[in-house]
N, C-alpha and C positions, 0 to 999 in steps of 0.2 A: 507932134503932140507931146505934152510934156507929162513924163511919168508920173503915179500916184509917190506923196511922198514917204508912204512906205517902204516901195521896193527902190529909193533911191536917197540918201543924204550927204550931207557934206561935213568932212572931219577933218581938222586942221593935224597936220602932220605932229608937232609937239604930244596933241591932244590920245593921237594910237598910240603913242610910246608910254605913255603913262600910266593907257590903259589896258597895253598889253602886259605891261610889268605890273599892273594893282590885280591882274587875273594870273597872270605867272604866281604871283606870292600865293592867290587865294587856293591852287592846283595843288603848289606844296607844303599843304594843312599836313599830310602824313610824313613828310621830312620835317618838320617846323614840330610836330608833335611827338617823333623821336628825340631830337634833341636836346627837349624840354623834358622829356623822359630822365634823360643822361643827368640830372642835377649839376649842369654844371656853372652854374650861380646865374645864369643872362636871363632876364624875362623875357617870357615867347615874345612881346611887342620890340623888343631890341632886334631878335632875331630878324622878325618878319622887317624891319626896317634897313638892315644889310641884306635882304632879297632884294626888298624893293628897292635900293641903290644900285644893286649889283645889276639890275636887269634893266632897270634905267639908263646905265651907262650900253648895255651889250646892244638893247634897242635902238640906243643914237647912232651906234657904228652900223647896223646893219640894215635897219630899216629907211634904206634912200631910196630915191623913185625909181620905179619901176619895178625896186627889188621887194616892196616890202610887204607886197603881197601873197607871194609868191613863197617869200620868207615864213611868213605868219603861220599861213595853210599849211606848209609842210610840218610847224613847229606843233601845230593842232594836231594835224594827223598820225604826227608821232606820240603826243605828251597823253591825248583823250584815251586811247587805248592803255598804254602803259599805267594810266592812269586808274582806269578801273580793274585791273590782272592786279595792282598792287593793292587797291582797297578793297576786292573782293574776296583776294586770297591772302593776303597780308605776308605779301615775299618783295624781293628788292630784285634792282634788274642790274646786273654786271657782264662783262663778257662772257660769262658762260650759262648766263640766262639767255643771253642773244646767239650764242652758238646752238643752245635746245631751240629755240624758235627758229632759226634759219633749217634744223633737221627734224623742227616736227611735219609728219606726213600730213594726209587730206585728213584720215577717220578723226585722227587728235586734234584737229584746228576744228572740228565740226563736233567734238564733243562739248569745245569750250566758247564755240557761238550758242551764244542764249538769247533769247529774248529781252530780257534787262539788259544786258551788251547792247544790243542792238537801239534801245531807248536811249540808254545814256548816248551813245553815239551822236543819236538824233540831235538833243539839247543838247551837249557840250562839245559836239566837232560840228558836224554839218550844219545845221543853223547857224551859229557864230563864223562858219565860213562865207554863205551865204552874207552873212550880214556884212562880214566883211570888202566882200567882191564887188557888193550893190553900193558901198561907199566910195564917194570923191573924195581921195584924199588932197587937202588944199598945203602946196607947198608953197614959201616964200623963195625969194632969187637966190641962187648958190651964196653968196657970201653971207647974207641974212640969215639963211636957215642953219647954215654955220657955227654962226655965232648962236645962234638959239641953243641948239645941240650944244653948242660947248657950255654956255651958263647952264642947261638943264644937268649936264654931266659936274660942274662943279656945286651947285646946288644941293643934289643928293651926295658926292663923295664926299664932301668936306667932315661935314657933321656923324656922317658913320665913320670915317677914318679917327676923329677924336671920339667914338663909341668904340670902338676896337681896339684904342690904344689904350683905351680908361680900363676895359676888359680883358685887355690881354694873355690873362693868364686861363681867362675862362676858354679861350679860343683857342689855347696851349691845348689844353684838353683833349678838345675837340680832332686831334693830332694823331690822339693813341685811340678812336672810335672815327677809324676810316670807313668803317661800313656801313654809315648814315647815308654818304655820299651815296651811295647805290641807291638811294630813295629821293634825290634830287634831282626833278624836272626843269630842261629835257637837256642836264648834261649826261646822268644816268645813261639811256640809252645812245645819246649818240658819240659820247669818250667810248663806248664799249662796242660800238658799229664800228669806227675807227682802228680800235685793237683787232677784232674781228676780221677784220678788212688787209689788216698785214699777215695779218696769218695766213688768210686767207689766200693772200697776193703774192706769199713765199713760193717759191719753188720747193716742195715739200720733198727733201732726202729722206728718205725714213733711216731714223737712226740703230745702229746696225746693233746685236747682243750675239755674244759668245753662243754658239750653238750648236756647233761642234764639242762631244761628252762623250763619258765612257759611261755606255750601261750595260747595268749589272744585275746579271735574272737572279737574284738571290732567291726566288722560291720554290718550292721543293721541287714540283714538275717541269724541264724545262721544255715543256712539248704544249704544256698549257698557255692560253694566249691572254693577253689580259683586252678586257672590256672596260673602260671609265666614261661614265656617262655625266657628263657636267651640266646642273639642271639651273639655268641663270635666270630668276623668277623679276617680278618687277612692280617694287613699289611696297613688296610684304614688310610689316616692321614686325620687329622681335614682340614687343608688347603685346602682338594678337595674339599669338602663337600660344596654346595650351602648353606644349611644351617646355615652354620656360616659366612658366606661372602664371599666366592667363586665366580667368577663374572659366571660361566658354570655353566648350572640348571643341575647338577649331580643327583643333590634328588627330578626332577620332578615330578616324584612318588607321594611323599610324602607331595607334596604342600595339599594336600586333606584332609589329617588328621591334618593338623598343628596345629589347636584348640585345638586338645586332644596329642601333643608332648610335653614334657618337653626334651629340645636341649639345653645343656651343652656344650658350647662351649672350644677348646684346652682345652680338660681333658690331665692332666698328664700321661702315664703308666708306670706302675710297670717297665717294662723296654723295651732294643731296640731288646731282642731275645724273640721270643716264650717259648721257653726251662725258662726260669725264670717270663717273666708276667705273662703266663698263671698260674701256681700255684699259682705267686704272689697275682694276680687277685683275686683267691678264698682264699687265707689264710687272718687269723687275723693279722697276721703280716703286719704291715706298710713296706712300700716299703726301706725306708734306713734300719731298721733291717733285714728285708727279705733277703737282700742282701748281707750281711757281709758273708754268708757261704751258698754255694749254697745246703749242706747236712741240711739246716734248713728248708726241706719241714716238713708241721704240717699236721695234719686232717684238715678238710677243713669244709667250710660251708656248702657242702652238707652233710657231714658228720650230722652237726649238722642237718640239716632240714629230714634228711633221720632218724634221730633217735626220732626226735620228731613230726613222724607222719605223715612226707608229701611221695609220692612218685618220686624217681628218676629217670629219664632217659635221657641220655648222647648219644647226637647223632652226631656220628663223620664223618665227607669229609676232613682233613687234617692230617696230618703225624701221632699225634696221645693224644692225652691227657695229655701225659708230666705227668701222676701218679695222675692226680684229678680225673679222674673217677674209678679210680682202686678199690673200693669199691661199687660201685652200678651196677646197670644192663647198658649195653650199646651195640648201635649197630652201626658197621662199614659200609658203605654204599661201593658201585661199590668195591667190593674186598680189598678194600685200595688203589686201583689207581685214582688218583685225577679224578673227574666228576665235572659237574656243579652241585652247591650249592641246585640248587631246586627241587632233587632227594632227600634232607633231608624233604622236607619240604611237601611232597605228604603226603596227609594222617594223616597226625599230627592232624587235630580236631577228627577223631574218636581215633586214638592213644591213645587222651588225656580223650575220654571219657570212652576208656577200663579200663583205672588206676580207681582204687576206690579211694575215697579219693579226695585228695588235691594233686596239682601235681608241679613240675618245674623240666620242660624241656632245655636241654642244646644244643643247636644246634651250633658245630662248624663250621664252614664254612673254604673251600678253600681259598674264599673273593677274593683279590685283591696281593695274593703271587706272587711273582716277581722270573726269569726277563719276565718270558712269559705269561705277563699280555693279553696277544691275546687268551688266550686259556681259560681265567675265567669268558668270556661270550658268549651268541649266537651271532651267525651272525648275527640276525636283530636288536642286539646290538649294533653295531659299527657303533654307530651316526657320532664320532669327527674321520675324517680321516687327511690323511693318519697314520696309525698304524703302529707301529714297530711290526713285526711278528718274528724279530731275536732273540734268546738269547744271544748274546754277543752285549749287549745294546749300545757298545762306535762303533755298525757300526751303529748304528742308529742316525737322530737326535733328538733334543731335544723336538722338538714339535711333533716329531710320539711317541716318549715313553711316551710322556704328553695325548695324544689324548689315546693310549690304556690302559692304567692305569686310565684315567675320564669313559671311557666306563666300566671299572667292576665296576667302583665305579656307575656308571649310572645302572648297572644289579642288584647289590646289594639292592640298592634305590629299585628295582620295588619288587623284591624279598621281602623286607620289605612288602612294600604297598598289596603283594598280599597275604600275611602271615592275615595283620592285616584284611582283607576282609573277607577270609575265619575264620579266629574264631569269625566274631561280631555273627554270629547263637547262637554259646555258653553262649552268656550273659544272657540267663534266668536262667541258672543254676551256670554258674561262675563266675567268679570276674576275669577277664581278665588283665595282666598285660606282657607287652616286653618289656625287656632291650635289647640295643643293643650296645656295645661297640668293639674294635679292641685291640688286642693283644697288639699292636705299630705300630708305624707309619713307612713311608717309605720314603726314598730318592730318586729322582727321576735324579741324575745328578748336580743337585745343585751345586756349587762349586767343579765338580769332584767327588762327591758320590752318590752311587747307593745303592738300597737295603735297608737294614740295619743293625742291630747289632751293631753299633759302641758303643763303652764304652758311660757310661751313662754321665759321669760325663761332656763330649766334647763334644757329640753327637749332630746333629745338630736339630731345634725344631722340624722339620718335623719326624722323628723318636718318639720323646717322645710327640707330640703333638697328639691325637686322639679323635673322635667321643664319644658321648656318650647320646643315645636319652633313651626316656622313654613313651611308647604309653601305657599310661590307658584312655582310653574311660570315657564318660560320666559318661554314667550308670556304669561304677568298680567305679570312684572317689564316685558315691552318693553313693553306696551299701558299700564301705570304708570307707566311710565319711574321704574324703579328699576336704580339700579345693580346688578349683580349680584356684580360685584369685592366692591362695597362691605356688600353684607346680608351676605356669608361675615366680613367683617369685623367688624360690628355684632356676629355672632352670638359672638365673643370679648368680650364685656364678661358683668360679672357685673351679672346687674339683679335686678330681685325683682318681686313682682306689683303693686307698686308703678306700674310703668311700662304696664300692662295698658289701663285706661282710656286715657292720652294713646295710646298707641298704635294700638288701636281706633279713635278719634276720627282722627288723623290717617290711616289707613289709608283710612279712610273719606269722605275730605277732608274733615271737619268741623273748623271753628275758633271754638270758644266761648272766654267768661271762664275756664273752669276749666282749658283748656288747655295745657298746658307743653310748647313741644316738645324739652326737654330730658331730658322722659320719655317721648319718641317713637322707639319704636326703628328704625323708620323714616325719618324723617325727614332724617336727613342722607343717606342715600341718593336720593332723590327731585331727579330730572335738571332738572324744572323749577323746583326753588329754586334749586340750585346753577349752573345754566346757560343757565337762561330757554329751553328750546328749543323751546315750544310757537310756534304759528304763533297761535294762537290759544287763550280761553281760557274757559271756563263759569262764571260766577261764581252760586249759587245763593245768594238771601239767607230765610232761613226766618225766619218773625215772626207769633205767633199763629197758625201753621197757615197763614199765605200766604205762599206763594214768587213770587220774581221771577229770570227770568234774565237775564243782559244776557253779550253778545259782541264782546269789545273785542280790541284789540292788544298782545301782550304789548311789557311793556317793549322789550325783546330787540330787534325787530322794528323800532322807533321807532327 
């Protein structure tokens, strides 16, 4: 029996290539409308006609029998998706957009299926595959169809090749604004699964750093043990934050402690995805080197403080550590399904008093990850209403996304203040010390973007701009001999997460190779460089796991 002819017709091979390349160009409206952006003299209708050559020619090489089906669908399955994560969030996809989606867990791939995802889907991958699959493709005999592809390939090249040449200097341009190219369907995502995929396919040496150091108890007691709690939030950007000028008292909390905050206002990050600041965060590597090769993760500065006598613990509420903690002891909290934040934070002062020693704790936080910022605090959280409870953020508007994204960043705030509460009991025995910075910041709708991730180098400040407080107490500054004039001071410079590492280390009194104390935000505070006033001093030297102490005279003293 012969099928209805809807579910079955016939399309002459020439006829797919033309119209897979006239739907190719119509896909990349958001690359085609970038570029037109850039002024760089070409009419959008120039452009779109070096699409449709370019993909004309890519079409005739690859869509032969048998293959071109097969070709199509996957090109759909990749391009339809990518396709609406860029128009709905207005980000670009590079390999390190494709390294955050290869380590997003289940919660985050199920925050960001929506409904409207699932529609577009329908209409612009699955139906057009369908339609595709139910079509006879009609080819002529190899030599014929041959020469068909070859005129259809000189037809379109000729006449762009003299557009290109007439234009050339517009296209020069085009040279020094490489990061359109991330907005181009479907080389975008798959030059970036290719990179991905070496990296991926390396034999991964971790690269080694100095970590063997001389530390040096420079503070008064040396019977007192230090506690540093490193609080690594996710997604806060500085702009919320009352703290830095925010007109919403976000960090009510915190108005309490102020005297003892050193608040660093728009710190730079490492970068706009998790999957790179966070390593970034803890390596010695500076943020533009850091970046050149995402396979250049090094040992880290736990590394170093884990070898030189401190103990570690790594306590994780998001997706997952991104390979920093993959050498010390660490615990996953609620299974790995995202919870609230202050499930980490239970129980942390005896935690800290089981470790012997000298300790620094790592507390990842959920924070403020997006788009279902309604769900990263309590209910008697959600001061600033009406709240966007949706994840597909463009049904919401712009002052409910603003209102549920101030209130985690408000839960966050308390969670601080009741962190720093519950350890002031410790301070007879510790040296009390909390950083607390964000992975990167977030866009909230801004001119069309949401989220973040966008390339660093375009990115808008809200992303790369974040938080970066410092709560030591009274009593750690005097038991530290830190000035305290002088950290209100420090805490006016702009730094980046750049100075994260040295500054750890130094806090920590470690003095390795990799050390700079010109990215020690502490360090010119510290009474016993500047004034010699110790009576005495602890010099520990760590070396293959053996320490030696020795107790000399300070200079000063002599």
């Amino acid at each position: 029996m012969q099928r209805p002819y809807f579910l079955s017709f016939n399309c002459r091979s020439e006829w797919l290539i033309l119209i897979a390349a006239l739907l190719s160009v119509a896909g990349n409206f958001l690359f085609i409308g970038d570029i037109a952006a850039l002024d760089v003299g070409m009419p959008t209708v120039v452009i779109a006609l070096v699409l449709f050559a370019a993909f004309v020619i890519v079409y005739s090489l690859l869509l032969v029998k048998y293959a071109a089906k097969p070709v199509l669908t996957l090109i759909i399955l990749g391009s339809v998706p990518a396709l609406y994560f860029m128009s709905s969030y207005n980000i670009a996809i590079d390999k390190i957009m494709m390294l955050n989606v290869l380590e997003t867990d289940q919660h985050e791939i199920e925050a960001l299926l929506t409904p409207k995802m699932l529609v577009f889907m329908i209409f612009f991958a699955f139906l057009p595959i369908y339609a595709l699959w139910r079509a006879h493709i009609v080819y002529s005999p190899f030599l014929q169809e041959t020469r068909k592809r070859a005129c259809l390939i000189l037809l379109t090249s000729l006449p762009v090749l003299i557009i290109i040449w007439l234009c050339r200097p517009d296209f020069a341009m085009l040279r020094e604004n490489k990061h359109v190219l991330y907005r181009l369907l479907p080389s975008n995502y798959i030059s970036s699964a290719v990179s991905i995929s070496k990296v991926i396919g390396k034999s991964h040496r971790i690269k080694k750093i100095t970590k063997d150091g001389t530390r040096e108890r420079y503070w008064r007691d040396p019977t007192r043990k230090n506690a540093i709690i490193v609080i690594l939030g996710e997604s806060a950007r500085s702009a919320s934050f009352s703290l830095n000028g925010y007109a919403r008292a976000t960090n009510r909390a915190l108005e309490a402690f102020a005297d003892e905050l050193m608040v660093f206002k728009r710190t730079q990050a490492c970068g706009t995805q998790t999957a790179v600041s966070v390593p970034c965060l803890f390596s010695p590597l500076e943020r533009k080197e850091f970046s050149k090769d995402i396979a250049s993760y090094t040992e880290n500065v736990l590394d170093v403080l884990q070898h030189n006598g401190y103990n570690i613990l790594w306590r994780e509420n998001n997706s997952s550590c991104k390979g920093v903690c993959s050498r010390i002891p660490t615990e996953v909290f609620c299974d790995g399904i995202s919870c609230l934040d202050d499930e980490m934070q239970k129980n942390l002062p005896a935690k800290i008093k089981s470790m012997p020693g000298d300790a620094v704790v790592v507390l990842h936080q959920g924070g403020s990850h997006g788009p279902n910022y309604y769900e990263r605090y309590p209910d008697e959280f959600e001061v600033f209403k009406p709240v966007c409870k949706k994840n597909d953020l463009s049904l919401c508007s712009s002052q409910e996304i603003i209102n549920a994204y101030d209130n985690s960043i408000l839960y966050t705030s308390h969670l601080l203040a009741e962190l720093f509460t519950a350890l002031k009991p410790l301070q007879d025995e510790y040296n009390i010390v909390v950083i607390y910075t964000s992975d990167h910041g977030e866009s909230l709708g801004e001119k069309g973007i949401y989220l973040h991730s966008a390339y660093y180098d375009t990115a808008p400040h809200y992303q790369k701009e974040v938080p970066f407080l410092v709560w030591m107490p009274k009593e750690t500054a005097a038991a530290m001999r830190y000035e305290r004039a002088c950290l209100k001071t420090q805490a006016e410079r702009q730094i980046s997460h750049d100075y994260f590492f040295h500054s750890l280390l130094g806090l920590a009194g470690i003095t390795t190779a990799d050390y700079r104390a010109g990215l020690d935000i502490f360090a010119p505070c510290r009474k016993s460089q500047n004034a010699g006033l110790a009576k005495s001093k602890t010099t520990t030297i760590s070396h293959n796991n053996q320490t030696t102490e020795t107790t000399h005279e300070s200079d000063f003293e002599k």
